[in-house]
C-alpha positions as CSV (number, residue, x, y, z in Angstrom):
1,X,89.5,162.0,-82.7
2,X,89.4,165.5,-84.2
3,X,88.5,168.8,-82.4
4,X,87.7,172.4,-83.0
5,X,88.3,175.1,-80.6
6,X,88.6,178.9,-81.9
7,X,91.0,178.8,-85.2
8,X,92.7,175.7,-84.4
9,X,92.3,172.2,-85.4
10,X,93.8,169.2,-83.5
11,X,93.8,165.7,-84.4
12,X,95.1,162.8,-82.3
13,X,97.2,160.4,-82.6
14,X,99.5,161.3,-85.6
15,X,103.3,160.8,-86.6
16,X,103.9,162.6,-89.0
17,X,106.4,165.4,-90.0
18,X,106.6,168.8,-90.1
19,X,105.7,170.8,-93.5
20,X,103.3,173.1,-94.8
21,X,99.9,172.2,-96.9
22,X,97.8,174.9,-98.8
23,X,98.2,177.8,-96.6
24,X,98.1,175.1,-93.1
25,X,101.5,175.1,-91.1
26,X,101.5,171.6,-89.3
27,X,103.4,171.0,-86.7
28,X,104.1,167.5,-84.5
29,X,104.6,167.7,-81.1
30,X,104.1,165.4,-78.0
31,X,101.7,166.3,-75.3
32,X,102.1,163.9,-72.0
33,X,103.4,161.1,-74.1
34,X,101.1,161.6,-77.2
35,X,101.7,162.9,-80.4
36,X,99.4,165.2,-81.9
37,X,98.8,167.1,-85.2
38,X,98.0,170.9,-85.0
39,X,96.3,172.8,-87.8
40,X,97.1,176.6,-87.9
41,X,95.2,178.8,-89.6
42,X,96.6,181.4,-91.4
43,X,95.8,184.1,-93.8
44,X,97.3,183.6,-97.5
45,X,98.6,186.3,-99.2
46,X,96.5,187.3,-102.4
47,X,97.3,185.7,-105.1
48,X,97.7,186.6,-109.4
49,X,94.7,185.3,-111.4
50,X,95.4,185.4,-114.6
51,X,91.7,185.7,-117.1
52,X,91.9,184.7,-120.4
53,X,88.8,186.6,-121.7
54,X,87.8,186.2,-125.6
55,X,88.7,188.7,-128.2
56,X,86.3,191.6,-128.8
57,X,86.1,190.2,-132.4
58,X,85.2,186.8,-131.3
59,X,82.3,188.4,-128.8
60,X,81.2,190.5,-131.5
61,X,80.5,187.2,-133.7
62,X,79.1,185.4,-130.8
63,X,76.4,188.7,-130.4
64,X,75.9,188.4,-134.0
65,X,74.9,184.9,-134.1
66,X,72.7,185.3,-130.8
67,X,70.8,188.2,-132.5
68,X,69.8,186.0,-135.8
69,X,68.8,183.3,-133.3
70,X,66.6,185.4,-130.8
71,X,64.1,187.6,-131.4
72,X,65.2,190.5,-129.5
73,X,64.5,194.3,-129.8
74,X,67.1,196.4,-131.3
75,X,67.2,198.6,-128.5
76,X,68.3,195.7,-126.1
77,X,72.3,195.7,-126.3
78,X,73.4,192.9,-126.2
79,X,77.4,192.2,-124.4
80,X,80.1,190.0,-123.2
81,X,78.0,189.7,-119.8
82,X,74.9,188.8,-121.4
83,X,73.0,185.7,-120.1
84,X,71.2,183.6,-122.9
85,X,68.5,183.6,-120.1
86,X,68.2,186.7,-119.3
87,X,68.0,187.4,-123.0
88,X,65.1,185.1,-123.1
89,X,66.4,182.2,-124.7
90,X,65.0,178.8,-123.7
91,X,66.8,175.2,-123.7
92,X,65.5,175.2,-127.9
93,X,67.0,178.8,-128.7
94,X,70.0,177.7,-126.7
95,X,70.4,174.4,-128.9
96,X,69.9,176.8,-131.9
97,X,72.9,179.3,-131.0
98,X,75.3,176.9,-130.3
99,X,74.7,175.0,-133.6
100,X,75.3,178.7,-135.4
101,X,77.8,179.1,-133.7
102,X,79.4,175.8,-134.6
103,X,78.1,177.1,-138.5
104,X,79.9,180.4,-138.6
105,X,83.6,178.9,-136.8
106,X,83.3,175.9,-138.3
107,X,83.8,173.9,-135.0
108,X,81.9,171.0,-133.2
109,X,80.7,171.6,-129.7
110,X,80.5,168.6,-127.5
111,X,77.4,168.8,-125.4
112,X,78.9,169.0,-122.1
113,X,81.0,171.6,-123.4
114,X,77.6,173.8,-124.8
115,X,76.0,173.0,-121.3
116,X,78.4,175.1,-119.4
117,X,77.5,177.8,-122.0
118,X,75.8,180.6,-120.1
119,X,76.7,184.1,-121.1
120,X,78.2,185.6,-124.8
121,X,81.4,185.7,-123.0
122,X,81.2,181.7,-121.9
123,X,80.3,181.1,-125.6
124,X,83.4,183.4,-127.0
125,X,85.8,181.6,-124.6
126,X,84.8,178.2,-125.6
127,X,84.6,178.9,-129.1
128,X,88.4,180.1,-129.4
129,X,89.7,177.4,-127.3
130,X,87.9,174.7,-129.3
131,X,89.1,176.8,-132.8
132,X,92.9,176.7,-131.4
133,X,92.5,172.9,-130.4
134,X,91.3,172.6,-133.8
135,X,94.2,174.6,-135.3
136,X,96.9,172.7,-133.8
């Protein structure tokens, strides 16, 4: 049986042993001749994220390819953050970028991989991992 009362969980019966799982300290202890598992919550400290973002010269290619593929104005900029949808490109136009794309690096994108695909910088990410993959 499990219950939740303010920040702390309990759980009944359970032998284990003490430790410590993703930021929960456990602890075992008997109360009136049952053993019980507490849950404390605890904040974590912040931790490093490390982002591998494209190079500029790879995002650059990726906004060249989108730019042949949509028709867009030339006064709509088009950047690492871009969305495909928000640049007006439909599930056809998307299909179309990604095979330029695999034209211009020379690369084949699986189709779960080009379904994750959402912004130039998604794209740029993809299409360097798949070229070193391809490399090596």
């Amino acid at each position: 049986m499990a219950s939740i009362a303010g920040s702390s969980i309990s759980m009944q019966p359970c032998p284990f042993a003490k430790g410590s799982v993703s930021g929960l300290k456990l602890g075992s202890f008997m109360n009136q001749g049952r053993s019980t598992l507490s849950f404390t919550m605890r904040p974590m400290p912040a931790r490093l994220q490390i982002c591998c973002a494209a190079k500029q010269e790879t995002v650059d290619k990726v906004c060249e390819v989108v730019k042949r593929q949509l028709p867009l104005h030339n006064d709509k900029p088009i950047t690492g953050e871009s969305t495909f949808l928000d640049l007006g490109a439909d599930s056809l136009d998307t299909v179309e970028i990604v095979l330029g794309l695999e034209e211009e690096f020379g690369i084949t994108v699986e189709e779960d991989n080009a379904q994750s695909i959402t912004t130039v910088q998604d794209a740029a990410e993809l299409l360097e991992k798949l070229c070193s993959e391809k490399s090596a």
